[in-house]
N, C-alpha and C positions, 0 to 999 in steps of 0.2 A: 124243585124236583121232588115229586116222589117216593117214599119208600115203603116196603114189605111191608113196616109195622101201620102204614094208612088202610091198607086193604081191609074192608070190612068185614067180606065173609070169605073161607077158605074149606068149611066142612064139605069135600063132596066135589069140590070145585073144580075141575082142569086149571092147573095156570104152567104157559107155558116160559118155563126157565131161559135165555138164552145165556151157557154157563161157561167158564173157560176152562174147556176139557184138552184143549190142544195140547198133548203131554208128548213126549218122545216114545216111541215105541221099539223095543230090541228084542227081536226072536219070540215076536206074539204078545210080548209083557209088558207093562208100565214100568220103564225102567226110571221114572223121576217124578214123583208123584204128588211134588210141589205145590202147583195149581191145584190139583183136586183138593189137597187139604185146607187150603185157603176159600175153596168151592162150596165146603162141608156147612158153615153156618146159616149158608141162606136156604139148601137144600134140605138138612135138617129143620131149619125153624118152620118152612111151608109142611115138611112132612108131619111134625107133632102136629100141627094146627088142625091136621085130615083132609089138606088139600089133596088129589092128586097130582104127581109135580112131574111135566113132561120136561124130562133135557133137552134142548139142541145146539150145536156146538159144531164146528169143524175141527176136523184134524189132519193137517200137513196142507200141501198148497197146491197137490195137483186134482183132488178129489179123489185117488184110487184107496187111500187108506180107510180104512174102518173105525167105527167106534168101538167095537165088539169088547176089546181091550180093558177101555178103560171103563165100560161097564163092568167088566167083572171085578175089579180092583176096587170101584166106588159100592161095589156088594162085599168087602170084606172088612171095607169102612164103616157103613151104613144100610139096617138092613131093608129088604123089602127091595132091591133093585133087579130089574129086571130089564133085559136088551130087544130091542127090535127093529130086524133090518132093512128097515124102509125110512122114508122122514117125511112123507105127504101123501094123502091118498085116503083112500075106502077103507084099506087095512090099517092102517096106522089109527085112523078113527076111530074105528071099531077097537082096535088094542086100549087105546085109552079111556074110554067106554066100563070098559070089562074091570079098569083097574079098582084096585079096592080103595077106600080112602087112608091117606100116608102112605101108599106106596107111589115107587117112585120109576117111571119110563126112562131109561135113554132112548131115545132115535140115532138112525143111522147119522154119517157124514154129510151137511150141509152141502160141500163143494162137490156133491156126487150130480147135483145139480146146477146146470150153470146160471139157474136164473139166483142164486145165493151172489155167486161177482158182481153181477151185472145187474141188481136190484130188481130183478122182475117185478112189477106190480102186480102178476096174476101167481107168481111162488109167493110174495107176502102174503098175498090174499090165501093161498092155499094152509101155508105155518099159522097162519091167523085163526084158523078154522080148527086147529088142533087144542085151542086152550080159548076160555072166556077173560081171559087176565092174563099178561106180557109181564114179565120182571126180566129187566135185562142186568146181568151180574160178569160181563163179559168184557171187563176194563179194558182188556186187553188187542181186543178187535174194534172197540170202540171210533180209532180213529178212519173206519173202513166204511163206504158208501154201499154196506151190503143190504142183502132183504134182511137178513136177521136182526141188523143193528137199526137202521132209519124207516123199513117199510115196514115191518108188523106193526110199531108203533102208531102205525097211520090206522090202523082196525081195531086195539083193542086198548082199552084202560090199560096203562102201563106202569112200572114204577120201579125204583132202584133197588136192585138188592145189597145187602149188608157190604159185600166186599167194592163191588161199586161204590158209596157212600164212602168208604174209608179211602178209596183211591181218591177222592175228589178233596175230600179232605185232607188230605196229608199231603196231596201235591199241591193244593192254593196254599196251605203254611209256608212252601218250599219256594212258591212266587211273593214271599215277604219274610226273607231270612232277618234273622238276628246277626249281628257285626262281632267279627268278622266274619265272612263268609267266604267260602270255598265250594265251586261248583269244577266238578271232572267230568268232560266228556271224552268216551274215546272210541276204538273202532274205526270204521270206511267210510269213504263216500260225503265228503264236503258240502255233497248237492242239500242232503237229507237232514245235516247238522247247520248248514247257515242260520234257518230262522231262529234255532233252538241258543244257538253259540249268541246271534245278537240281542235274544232278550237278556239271556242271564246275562250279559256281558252290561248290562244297562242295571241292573239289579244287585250283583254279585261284588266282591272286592277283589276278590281274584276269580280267573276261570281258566284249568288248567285243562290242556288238549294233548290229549297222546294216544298211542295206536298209531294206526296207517295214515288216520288222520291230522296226525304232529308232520307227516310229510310234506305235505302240499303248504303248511306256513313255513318248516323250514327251507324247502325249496326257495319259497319266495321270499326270505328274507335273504335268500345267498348264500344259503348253508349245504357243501354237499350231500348227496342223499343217494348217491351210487345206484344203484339198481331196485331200490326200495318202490314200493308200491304205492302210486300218487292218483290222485283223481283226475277224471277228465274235466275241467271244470275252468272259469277266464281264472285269471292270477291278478287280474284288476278286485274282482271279488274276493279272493283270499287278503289283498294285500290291505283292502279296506280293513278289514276287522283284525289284521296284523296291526295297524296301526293303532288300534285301542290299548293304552297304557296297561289295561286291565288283564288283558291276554299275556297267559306263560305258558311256555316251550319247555320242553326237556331242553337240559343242557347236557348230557351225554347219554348215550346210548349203547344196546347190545347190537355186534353187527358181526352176522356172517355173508359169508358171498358176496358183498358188495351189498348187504340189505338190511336195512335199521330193522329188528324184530322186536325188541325191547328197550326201556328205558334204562339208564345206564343206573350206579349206587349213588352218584352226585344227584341225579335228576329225583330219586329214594329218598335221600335227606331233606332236599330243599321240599319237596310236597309234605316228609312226616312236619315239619317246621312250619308248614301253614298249618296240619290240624293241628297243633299242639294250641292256637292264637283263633282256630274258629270255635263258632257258636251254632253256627249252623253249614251242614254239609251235606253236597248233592250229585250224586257219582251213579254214571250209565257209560260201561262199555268198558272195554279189558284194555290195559294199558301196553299191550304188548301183539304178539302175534300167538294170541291165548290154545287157541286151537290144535297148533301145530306144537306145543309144549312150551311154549313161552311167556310164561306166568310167574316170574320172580317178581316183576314188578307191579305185577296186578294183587299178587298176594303179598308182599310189604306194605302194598297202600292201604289194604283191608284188613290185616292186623293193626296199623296205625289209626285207620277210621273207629275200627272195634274197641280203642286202648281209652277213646276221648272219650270227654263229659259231651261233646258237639252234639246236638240233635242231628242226626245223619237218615237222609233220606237215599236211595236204591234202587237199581232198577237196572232190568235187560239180561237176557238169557244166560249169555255169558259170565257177566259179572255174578248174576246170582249163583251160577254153577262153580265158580272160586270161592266164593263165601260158605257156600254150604258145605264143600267140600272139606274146609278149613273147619269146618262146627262154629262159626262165627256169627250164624243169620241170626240166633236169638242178643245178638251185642249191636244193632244196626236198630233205629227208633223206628223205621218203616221199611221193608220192604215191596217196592211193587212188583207188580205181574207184568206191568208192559214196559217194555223195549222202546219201541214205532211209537207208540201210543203214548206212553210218559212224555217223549222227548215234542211232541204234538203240543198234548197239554199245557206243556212248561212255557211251549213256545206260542200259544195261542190261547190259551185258559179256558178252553172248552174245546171239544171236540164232537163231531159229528150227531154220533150215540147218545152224547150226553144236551146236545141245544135239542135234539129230537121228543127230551122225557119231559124236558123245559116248556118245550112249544104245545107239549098234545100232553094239557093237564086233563082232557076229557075227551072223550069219545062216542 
């Protein structure tokens, strides 16, 4: 694969970014501005170089949102940015055309079009037409069969950008931990964690599950679970990877209504007791019902990860949003940007976005 620093020429250049701009937006503003920071290396190193550096990116999942936003927030960052609200066309063309070299385009919201989901080959063709040069810096959508991530690829020299490269890297270390090791998955939905649960569970010496997702093994081991929220999913499949030695449960829990929302202080102790004995640690998803205020146990475990020598790796919205909030990200050896995308990678060692930069060394 590819990176930034192969590109030969950049003075003058179009190269089109695909960046991971997808921030939260609250009352017009970037209210968590995460990503963009983590954005700023590849965006700035094209900019001194005097490329022209065209963004495109989505934001939210229905298409109606704007980029508008977090242009203006990545122009208080870095200067030279400027917004336009189109993403294909004669006008967008023409905008980056005009641009001067190192400064820097956003285009509007990818999903404003539906051939972005559905991988149009004539919307690649069209995002293809906007830049002589693809650097995809977008870890985060990576494991997504869109035009952004697999078809522009197909029209122009492409190549990794900086933040890209450190996701690839930091999560193949995390697919060959140091012993002991402790891997935490938590959150919903059984369907989406099977494959992830059974690699690391093949790799890992412990692998702890909590969230909503601790229900459907305690269900199936026989443990009641009252009203608590379980997947729709066979219980032949949960009970299989119940049965790996390796797999651990809370042993007590917070419970209102009849509904497990939190891990209990027993289930506290015995996880700080595994990092105190890892070397390597790998945690995506809130141990609780984080959302809805139930983050005692997601923040005891993130002081306890933050306290180790462990090489701790990180990831998913959630979770990031309890560690940041704690001042804790600079104590974590990696954090990523993807969620989906991480728990993909871990579980399959490459992902769509990334075999695509692999496949199309030339164009």
């Amino acid at each position: 694969m590819r990176g930034i620093r192969d590109i030969r020429l950049f003075e003058n250049i179009p190269i089109l970014v695909r960046g991971a701009l997808n921030v939260p937006i609250e009352n017009g503003k970037v209210a968590n501005d995460y990503r963009l920071r983590r954005a700023l290396p590849t965006i700035r190193f094209l900019s001194e170089k005097g490329a022209k550096v065209v963004l495109i990116s989505h934001i939210g999942d229905k298409g109606t949102e704007t980029l508008a936003p977090v242009a203006e927030a990545l122009g208080k960052m870095i200067p030279n940015v400027s917004f336009f609200p189109e993403t294909i066309g004669v006008q967008a063309r023409s905008a980056i055309r005009d641009l001067s070299p190192g400064n820097i385009l956003v285009l509007e919201n990818l999903r404003r079009n539906n051939g972005e989901k559905e991988n149009d080959r004539t919307f690649a063709k069209e995002l293809a037409a906007l830049g002589d040069i693809f650097v995809q810096d977008c870890f985060d959508a990576c494991h997504r069969t869109h035009a952004s991530i697999v078809g522009v690829p197909e029209f122009l020299p492409s190549y990794a950008g900086f933040l890209l490269e450190e996701e690839v890297r930091e999560l193949t270390i995390a697919l060959a931990p140091k012993h002991s090791s402790l891997a935490v998955i938590g959150g919903a939905k059984f369907l989406t964690k099977e494959p992830v649960l059974t690699k690391l569970l093949s790799i890992y010496d412990h692998v702890f599950v909590g969230g909503a997702l601790a229900n459907d093994f305690l269900k199936a081991s026989g443990k009641e679970i009252g009203k608590s929220l379980v997947s729709n999913t066979s219980s032949d499949d949960v009970k299989k990877i119940l049965a790996n030695p390796k797999l651990v449960l809370p042993i007590d829990s917070v419970i209102e209504n009849e509904k497990i929302l939190d891990i209990g202080p027993g289930t506290r102790t015995l996880l700080s007791d595994f990092v105190k004995n890892a070397k390597t640690i790998i945690w995506n998803g809130p141990l609780g019902n984080y959302e809805n205020g139930f983050c005692d146990g997601t923040n005891a475990f993130a002081q306890a990860v933050a306290s180790s020598n462990a090489h701790s790796i990180v990831g998913g919205g959630d979770t990031i949003a309890a560690i940041e909030k704690l001042g804790l990200l600079p104590h974590f050896s990696f954090v990523s940007t993807g969620g989906g995308a991480m728990l993909d990678f871990l579980a399959h060692g490459t992902l769509p976005g990334i075999e695509i930069l692999n496949s199309h060394t030339s164009v």
